[in-house]
KOLGU-4560 file (N, C-alpha, C; in nm, 3 decimals, padded with zeros to 5 digits):
<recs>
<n_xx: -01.666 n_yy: -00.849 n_zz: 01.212 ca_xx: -01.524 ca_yy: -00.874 ca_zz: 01.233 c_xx: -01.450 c_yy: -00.854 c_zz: 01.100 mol: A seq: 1 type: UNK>
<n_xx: -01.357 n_yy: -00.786 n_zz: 01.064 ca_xx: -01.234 ca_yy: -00.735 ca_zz: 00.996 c_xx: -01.154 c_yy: -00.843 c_zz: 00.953 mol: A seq: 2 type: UNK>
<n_xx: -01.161 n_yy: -00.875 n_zz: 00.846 ca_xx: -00.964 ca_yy: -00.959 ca_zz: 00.831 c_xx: -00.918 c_yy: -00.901 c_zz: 00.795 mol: A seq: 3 type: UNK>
<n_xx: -00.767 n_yy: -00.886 n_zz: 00.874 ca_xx: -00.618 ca_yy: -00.835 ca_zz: 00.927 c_xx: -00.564 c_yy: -00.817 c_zz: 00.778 mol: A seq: 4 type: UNK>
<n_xx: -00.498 n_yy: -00.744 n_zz: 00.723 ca_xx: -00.437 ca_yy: -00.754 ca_zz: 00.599 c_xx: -00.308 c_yy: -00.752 c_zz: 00.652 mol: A seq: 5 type: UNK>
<n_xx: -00.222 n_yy: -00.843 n_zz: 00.548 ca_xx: -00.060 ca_yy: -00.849 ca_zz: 00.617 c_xx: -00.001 c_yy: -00.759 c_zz: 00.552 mol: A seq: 6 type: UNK>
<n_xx: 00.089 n_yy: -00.736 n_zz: 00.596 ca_xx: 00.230 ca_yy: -00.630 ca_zz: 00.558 c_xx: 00.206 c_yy: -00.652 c_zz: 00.409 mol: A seq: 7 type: UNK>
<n_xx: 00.220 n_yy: -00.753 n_zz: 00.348 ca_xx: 00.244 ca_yy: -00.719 ca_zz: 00.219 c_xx: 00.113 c_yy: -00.640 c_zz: 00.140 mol: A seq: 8 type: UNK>
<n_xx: 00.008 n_yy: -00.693 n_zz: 00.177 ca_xx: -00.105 ca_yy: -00.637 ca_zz: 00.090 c_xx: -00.133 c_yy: -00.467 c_zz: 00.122 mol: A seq: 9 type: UNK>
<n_xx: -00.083 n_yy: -00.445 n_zz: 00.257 ca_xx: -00.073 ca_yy: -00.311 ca_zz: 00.271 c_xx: 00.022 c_yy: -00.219 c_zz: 00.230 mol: A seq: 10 type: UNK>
<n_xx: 00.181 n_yy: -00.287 n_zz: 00.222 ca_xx: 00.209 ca_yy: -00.243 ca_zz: 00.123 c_xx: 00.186 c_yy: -00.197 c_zz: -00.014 mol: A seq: 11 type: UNK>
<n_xx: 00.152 n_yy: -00.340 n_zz: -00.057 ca_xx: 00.091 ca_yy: -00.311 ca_zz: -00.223 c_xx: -00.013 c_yy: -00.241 c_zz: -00.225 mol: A seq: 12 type: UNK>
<n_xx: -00.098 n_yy: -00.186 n_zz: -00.146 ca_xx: -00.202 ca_yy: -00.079 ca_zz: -00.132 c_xx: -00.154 c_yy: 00.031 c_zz: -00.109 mol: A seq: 13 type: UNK>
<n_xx: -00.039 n_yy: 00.070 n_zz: -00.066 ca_xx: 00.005 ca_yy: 00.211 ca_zz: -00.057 c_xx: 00.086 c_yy: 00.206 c_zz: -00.192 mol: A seq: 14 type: UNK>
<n_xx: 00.088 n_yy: 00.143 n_zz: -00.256 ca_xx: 00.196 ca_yy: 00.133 ca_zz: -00.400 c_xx: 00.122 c_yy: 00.154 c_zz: -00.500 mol: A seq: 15 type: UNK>
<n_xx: 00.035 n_yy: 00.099 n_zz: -00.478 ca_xx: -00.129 ca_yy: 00.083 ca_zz: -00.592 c_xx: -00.177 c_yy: 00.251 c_zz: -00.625 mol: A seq: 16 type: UNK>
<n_xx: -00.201 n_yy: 00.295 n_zz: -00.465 ca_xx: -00.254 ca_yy: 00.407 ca_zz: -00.417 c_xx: -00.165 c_yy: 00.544 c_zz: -00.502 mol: A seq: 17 type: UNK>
<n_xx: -00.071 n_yy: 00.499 n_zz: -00.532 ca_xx: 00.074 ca_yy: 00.636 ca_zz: -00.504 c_xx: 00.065 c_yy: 00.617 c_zz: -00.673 mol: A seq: 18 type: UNK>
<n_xx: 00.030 n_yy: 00.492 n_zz: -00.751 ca_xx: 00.048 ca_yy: 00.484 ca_zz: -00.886 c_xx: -00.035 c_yy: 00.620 c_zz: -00.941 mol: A seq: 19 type: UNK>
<n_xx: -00.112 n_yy: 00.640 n_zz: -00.888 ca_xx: -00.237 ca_yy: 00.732 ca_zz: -00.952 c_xx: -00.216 c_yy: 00.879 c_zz: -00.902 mol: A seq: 20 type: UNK>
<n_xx: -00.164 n_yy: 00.911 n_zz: -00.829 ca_xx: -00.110 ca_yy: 01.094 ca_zz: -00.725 c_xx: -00.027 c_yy: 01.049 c_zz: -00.585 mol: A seq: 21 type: UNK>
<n_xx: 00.079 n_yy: 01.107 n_zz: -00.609 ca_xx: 00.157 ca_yy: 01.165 ca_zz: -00.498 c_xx: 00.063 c_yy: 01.195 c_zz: -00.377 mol: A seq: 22 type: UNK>
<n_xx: 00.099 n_yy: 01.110 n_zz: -00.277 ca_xx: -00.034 ca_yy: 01.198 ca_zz: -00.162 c_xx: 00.077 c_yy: 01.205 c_zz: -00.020 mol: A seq: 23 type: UNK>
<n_xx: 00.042 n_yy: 01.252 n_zz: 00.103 ca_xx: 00.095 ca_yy: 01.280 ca_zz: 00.191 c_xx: 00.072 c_yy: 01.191 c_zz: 00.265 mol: A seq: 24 type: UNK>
<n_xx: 00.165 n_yy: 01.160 n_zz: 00.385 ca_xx: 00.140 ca_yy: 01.031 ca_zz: 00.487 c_xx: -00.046 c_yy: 01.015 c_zz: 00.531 mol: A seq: 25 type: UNK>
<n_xx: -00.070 n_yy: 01.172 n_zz: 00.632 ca_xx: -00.209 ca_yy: 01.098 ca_zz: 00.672 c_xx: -00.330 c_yy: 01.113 c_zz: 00.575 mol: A seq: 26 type: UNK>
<n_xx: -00.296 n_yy: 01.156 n_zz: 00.422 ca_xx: -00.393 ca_yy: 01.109 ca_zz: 00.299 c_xx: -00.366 c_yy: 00.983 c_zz: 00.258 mol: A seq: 27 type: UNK>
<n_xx: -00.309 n_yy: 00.893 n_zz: 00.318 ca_xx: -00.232 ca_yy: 00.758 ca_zz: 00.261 c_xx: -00.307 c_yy: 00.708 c_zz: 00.378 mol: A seq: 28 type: UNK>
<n_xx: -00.277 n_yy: 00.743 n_zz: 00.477 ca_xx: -00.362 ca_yy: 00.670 ca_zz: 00.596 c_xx: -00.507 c_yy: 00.657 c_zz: 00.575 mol: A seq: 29 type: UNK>
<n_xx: -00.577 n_yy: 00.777 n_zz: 00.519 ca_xx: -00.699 ca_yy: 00.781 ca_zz: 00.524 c_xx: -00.795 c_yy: 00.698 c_zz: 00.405 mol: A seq: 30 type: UNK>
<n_xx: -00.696 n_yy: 00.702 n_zz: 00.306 ca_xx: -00.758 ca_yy: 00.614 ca_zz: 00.196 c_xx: -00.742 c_yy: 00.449 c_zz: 00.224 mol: A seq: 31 type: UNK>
<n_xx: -00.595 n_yy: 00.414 n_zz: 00.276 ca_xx: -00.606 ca_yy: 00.303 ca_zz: 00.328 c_xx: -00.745 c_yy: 00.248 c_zz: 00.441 mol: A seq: 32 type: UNK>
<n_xx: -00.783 n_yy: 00.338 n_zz: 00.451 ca_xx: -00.842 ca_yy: 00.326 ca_zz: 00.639 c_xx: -01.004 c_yy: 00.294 c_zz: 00.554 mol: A seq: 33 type: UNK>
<n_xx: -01.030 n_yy: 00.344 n_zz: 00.442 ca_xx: -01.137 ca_yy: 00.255 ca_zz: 00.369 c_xx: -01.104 c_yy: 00.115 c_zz: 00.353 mol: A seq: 34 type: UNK>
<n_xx: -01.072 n_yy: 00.135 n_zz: 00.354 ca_xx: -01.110 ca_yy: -00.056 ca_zz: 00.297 c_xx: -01.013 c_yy: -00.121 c_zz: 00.415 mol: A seq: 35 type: UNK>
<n_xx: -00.919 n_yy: -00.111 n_zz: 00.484 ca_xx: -00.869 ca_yy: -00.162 ca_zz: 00.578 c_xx: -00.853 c_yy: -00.122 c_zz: 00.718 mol: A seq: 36 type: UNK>
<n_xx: -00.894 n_yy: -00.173 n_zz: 00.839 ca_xx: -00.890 ca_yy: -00.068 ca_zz: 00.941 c_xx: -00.730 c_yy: -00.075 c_zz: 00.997 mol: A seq: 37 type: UNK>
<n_xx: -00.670 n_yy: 00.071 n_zz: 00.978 ca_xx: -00.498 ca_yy: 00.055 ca_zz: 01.034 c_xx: -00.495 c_yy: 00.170 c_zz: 01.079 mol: A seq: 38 type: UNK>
<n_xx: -00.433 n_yy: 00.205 n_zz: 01.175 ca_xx: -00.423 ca_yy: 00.344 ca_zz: 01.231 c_xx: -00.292 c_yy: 00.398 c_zz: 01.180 mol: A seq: 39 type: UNK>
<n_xx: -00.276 n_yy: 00.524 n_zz: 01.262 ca_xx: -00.168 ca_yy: 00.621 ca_zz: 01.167 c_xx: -00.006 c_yy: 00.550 c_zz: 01.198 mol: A seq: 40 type: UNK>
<n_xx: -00.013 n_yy: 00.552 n_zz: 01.335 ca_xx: 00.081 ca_yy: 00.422 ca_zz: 01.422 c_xx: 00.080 c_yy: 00.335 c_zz: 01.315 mol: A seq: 41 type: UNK>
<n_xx: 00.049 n_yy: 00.244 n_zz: 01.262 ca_xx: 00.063 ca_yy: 00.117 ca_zz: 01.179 c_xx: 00.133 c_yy: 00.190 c_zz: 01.027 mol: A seq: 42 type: UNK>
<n_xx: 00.057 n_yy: 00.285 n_zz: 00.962 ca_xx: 00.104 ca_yy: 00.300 ca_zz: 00.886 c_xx: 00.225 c_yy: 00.372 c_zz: 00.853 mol: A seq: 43 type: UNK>
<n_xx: 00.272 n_yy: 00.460 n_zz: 00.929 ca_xx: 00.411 ca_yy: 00.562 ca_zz: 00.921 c_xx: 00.553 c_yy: 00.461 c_zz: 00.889 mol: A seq: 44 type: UNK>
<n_xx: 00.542 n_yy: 00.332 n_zz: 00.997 ca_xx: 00.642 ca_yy: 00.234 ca_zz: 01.019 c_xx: 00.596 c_yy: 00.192 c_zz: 00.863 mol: A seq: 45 type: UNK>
<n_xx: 00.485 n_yy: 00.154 n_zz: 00.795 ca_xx: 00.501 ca_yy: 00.103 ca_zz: 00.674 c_xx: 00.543 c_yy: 00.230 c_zz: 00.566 mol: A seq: 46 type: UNK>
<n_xx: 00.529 n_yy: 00.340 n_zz: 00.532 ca_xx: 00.594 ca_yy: 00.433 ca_zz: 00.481 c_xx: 00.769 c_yy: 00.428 c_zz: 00.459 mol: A seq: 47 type: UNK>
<n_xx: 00.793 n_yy: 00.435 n_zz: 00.598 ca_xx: 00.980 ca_yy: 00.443 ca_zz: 00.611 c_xx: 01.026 c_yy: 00.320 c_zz: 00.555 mol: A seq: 48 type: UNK>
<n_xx: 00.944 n_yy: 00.147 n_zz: 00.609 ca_xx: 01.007 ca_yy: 00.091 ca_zz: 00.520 c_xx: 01.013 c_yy: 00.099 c_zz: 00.371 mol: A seq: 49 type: UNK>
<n_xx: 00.919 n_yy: 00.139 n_zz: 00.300 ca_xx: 00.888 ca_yy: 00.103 ca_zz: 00.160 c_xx: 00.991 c_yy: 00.183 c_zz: 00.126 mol: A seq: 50 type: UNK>
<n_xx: 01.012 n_yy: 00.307 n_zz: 00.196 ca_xx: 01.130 ca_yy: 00.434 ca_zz: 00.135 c_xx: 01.262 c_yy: 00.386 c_zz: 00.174 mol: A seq: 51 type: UNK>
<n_xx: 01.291 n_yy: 00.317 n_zz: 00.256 ca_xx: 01.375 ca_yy: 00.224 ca_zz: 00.312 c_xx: 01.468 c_yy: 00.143 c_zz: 00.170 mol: A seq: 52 type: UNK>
<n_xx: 01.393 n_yy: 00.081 n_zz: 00.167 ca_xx: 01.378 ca_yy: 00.014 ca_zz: 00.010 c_xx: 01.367 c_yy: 00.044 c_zz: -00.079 mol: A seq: 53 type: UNK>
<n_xx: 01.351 n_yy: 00.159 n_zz: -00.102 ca_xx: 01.406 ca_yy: 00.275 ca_zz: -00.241 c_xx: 01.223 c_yy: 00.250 c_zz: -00.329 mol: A seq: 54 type: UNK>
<n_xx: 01.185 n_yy: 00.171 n_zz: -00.259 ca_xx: 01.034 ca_yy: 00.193 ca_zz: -00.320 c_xx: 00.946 c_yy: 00.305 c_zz: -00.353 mol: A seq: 55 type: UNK>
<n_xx: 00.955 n_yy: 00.443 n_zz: -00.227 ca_xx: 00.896 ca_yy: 00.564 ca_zz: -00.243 c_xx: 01.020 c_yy: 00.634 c_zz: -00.192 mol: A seq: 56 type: UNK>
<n_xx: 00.969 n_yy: 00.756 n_zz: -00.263 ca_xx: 01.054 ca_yy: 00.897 ca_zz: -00.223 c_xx: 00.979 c_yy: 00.986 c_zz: -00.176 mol: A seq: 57 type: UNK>
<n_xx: 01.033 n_yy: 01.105 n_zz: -00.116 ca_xx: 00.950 ca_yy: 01.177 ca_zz: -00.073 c_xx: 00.988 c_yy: 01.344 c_zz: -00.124 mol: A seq: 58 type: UNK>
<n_xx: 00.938 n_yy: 01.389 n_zz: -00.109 ca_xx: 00.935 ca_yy: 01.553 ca_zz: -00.107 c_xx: 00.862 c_yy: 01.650 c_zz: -00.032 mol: A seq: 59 type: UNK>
<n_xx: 00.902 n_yy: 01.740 n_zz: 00.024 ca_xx: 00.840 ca_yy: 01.869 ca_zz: 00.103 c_xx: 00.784 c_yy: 01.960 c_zz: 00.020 mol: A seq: 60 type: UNK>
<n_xx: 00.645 n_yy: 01.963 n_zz: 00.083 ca_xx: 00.571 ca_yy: 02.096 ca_zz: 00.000 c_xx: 00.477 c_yy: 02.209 c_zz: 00.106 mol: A seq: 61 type: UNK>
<n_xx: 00.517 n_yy: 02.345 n_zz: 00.095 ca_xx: 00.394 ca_yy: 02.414 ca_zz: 00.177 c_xx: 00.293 c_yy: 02.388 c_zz: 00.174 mol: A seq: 62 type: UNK>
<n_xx: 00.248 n_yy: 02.383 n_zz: 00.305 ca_xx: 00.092 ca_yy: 02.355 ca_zz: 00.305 c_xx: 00.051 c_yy: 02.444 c_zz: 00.459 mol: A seq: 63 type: UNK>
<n_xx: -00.048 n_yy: 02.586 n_zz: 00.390 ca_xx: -00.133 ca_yy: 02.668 ca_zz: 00.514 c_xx: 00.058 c_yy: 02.705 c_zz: 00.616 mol: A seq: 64 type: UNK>
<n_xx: 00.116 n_yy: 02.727 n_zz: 00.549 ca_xx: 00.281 ca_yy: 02.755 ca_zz: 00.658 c_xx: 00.345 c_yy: 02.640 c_zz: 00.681 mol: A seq: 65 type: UNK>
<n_xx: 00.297 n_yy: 02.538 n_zz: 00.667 ca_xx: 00.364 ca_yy: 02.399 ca_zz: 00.731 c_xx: 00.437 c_yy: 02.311 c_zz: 00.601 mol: A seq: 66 type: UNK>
<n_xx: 00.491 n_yy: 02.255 n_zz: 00.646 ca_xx: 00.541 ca_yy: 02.145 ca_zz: 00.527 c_xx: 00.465 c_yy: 02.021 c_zz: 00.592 mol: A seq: 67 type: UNK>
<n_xx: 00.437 n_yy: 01.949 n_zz: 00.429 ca_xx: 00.367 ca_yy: 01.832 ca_zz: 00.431 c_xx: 00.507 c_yy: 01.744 c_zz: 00.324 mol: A seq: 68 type: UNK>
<n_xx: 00.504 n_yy: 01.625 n_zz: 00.387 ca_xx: 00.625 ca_yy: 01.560 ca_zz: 00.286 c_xx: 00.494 c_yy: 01.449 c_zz: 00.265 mol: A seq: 69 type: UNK>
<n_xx: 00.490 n_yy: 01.472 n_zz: 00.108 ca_xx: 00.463 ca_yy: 01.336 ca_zz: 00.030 c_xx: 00.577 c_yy: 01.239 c_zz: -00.021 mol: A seq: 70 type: UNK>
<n_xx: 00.457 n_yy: 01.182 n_zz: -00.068 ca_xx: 00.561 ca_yy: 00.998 ca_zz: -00.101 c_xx: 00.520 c_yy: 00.986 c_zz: -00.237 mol: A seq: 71 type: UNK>
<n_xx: 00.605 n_yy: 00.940 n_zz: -00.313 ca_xx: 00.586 ca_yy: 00.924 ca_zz: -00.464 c_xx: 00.661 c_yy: 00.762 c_zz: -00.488 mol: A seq: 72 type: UNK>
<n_xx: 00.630 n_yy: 00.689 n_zz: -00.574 ca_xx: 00.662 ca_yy: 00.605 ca_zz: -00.618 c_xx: 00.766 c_yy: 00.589 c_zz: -00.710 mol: A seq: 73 type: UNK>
<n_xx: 00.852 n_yy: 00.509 n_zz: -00.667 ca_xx: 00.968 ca_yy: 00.474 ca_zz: -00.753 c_xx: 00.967 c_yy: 00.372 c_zz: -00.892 mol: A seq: 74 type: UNK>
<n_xx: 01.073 n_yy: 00.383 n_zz: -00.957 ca_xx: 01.057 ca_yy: 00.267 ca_zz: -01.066 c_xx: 01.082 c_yy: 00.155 c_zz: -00.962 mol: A seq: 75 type: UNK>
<n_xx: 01.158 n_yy: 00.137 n_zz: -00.893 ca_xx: 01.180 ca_yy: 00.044 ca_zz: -00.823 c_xx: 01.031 c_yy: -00.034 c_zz: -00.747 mol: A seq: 76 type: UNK>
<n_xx: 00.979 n_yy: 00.072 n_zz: -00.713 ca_xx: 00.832 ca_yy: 00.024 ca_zz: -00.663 c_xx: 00.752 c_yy: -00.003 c_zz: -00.717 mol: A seq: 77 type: UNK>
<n_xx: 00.726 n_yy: 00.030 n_zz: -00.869 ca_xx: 00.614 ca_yy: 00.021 ca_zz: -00.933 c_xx: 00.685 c_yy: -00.178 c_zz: -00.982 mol: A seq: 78 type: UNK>
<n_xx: 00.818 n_yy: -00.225 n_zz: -00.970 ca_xx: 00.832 ca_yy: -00.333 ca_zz: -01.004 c_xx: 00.770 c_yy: -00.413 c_zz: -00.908 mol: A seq: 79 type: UNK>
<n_xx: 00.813 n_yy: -00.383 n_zz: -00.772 ca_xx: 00.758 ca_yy: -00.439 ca_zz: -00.683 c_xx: 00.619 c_yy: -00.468 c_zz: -00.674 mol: A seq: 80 type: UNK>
<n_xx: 00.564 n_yy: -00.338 n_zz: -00.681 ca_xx: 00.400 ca_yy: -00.378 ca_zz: -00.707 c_xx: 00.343 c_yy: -00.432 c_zz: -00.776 mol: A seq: 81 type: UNK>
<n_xx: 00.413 n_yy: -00.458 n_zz: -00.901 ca_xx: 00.419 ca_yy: -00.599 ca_zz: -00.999 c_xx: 00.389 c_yy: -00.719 c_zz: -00.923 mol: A seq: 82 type: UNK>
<n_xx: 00.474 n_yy: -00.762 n_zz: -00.829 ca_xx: 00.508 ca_yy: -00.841 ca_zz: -00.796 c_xx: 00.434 c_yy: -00.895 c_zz: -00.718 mol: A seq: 83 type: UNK>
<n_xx: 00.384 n_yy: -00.777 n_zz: -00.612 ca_xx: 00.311 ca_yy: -00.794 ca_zz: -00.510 c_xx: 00.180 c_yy: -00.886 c_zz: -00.550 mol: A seq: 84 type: UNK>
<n_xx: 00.125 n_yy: -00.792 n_zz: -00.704 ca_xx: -00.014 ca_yy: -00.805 ca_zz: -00.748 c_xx: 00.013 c_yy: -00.972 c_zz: -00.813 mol: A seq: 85 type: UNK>
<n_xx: 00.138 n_yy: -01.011 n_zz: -00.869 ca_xx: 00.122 ca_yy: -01.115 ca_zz: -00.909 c_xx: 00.104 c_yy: -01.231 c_zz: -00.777 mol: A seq: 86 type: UNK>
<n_xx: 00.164 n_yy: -01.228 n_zz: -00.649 ca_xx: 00.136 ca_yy: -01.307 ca_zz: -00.560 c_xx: -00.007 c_yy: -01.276 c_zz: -00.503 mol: A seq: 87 type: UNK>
<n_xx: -00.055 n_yy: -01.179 n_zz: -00.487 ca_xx: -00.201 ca_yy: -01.144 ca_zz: -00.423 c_xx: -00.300 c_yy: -01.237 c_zz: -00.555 mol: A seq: 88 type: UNK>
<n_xx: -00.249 n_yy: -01.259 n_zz: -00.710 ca_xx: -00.358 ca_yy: -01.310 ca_zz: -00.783 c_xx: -00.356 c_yy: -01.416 c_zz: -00.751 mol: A seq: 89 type: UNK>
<n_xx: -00.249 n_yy: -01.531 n_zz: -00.739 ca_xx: -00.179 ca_yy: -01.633 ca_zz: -00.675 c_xx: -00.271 c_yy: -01.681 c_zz: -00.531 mol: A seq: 90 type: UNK>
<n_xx: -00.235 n_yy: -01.604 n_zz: -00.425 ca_xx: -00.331 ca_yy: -01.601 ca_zz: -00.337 c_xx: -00.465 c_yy: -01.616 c_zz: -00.340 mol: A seq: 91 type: UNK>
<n_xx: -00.516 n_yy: -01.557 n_zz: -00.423 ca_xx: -00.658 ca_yy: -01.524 ca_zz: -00.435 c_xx: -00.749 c_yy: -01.674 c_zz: -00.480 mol: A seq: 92 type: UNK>
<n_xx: -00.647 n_yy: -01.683 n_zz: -00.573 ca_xx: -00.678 ca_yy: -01.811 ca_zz: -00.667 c_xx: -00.694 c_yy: -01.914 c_zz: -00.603 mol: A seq: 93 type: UNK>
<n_xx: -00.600 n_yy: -01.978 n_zz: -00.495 ca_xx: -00.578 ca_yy: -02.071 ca_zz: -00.427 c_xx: -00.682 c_yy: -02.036 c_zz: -00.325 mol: A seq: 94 type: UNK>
<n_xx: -00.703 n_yy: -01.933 n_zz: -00.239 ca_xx: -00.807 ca_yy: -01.931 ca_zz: -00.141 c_xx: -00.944 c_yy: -01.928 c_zz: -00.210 mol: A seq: 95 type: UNK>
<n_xx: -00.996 n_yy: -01.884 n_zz: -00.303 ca_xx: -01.138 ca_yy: -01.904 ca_zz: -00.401 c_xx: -01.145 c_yy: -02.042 c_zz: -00.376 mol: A seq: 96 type: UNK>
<n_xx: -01.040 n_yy: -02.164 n_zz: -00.413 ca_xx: -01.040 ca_yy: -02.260 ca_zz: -00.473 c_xx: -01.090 c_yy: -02.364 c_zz: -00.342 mol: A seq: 97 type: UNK>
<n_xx: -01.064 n_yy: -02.293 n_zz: -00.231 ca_xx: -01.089 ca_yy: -02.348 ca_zz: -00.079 c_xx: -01.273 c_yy: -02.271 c_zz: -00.026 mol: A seq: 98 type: UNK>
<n_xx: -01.227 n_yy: -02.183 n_zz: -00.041 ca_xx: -01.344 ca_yy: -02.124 ca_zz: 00.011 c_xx: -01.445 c_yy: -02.098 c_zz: -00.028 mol: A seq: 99 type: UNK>
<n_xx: -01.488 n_yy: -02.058 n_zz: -00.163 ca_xx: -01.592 ca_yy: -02.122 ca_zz: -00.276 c_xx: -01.611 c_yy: -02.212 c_zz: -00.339 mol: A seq: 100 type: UNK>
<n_xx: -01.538 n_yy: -02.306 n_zz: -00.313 ca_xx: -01.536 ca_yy: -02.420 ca_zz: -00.328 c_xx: -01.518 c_yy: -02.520 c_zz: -00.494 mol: A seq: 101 type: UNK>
<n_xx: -01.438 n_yy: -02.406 n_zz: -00.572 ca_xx: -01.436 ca_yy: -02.384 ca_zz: -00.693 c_xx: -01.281 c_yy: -02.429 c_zz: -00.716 mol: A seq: 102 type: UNK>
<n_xx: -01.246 n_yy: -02.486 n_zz: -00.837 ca_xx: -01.119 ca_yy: -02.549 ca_zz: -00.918 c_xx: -01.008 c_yy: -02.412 c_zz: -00.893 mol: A seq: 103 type: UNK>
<n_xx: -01.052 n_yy: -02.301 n_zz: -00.871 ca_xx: -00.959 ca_yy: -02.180 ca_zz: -00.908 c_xx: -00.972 c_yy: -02.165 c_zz: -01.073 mol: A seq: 104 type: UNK>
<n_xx: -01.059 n_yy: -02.259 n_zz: -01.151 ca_xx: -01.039 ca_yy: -02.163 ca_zz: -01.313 c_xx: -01.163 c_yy: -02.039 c_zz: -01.332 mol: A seq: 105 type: UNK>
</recs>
């Protein structure tokens, strides 16, 4: 059995992801789809918002005759993903502290 990752951590995984190369929606799907199971459906709706939010941009590039629009990361997003990562350490800390049964230091 899988645990569900919420909106935010999948966000910050497509933010994380985009820090390192520009990639196209279903290369974003597919790297996500390691480590989290989300289908293409789940992820497109998370794409438009993040661009929504001035987080990613996109651009059209040929590909084999077709256009492929990638997503690139904004300054705006790379703050966010700041942010994200500081609540996911936050998180982490506090659930260790429950579930391994450890102080969180």
């Amino acid at each position: 059995m899988a645990i569900q990752a919420s909106t935010e951590i999948l966000e910050g995984s497509v933010l994380a992801l985009l820090t390192r190369e520009d990639y196209y929606g279903y290369a974003i799907t597919r790297e996500v789809q390691k480590v989290f199971p989300i289908s293409e459906s789940t992820m497109y709706p998370i794409l438009r918002r993040l661009k929504k939010e001035g987080w990613l941009e996109t651009y059209d590039q040929a590909y084999e005759g077709r256009n492929r629009r990638y997503y690139k990361i904004t300054e705006l997003g790379t703050k966010e993903l700041m942010r994200i990562r500081e609540n996911w350490r936050e998180l982490k800390k506090a659930t260790d502290a429950i579930l391994e049964g450890n102080d969180g230091n």
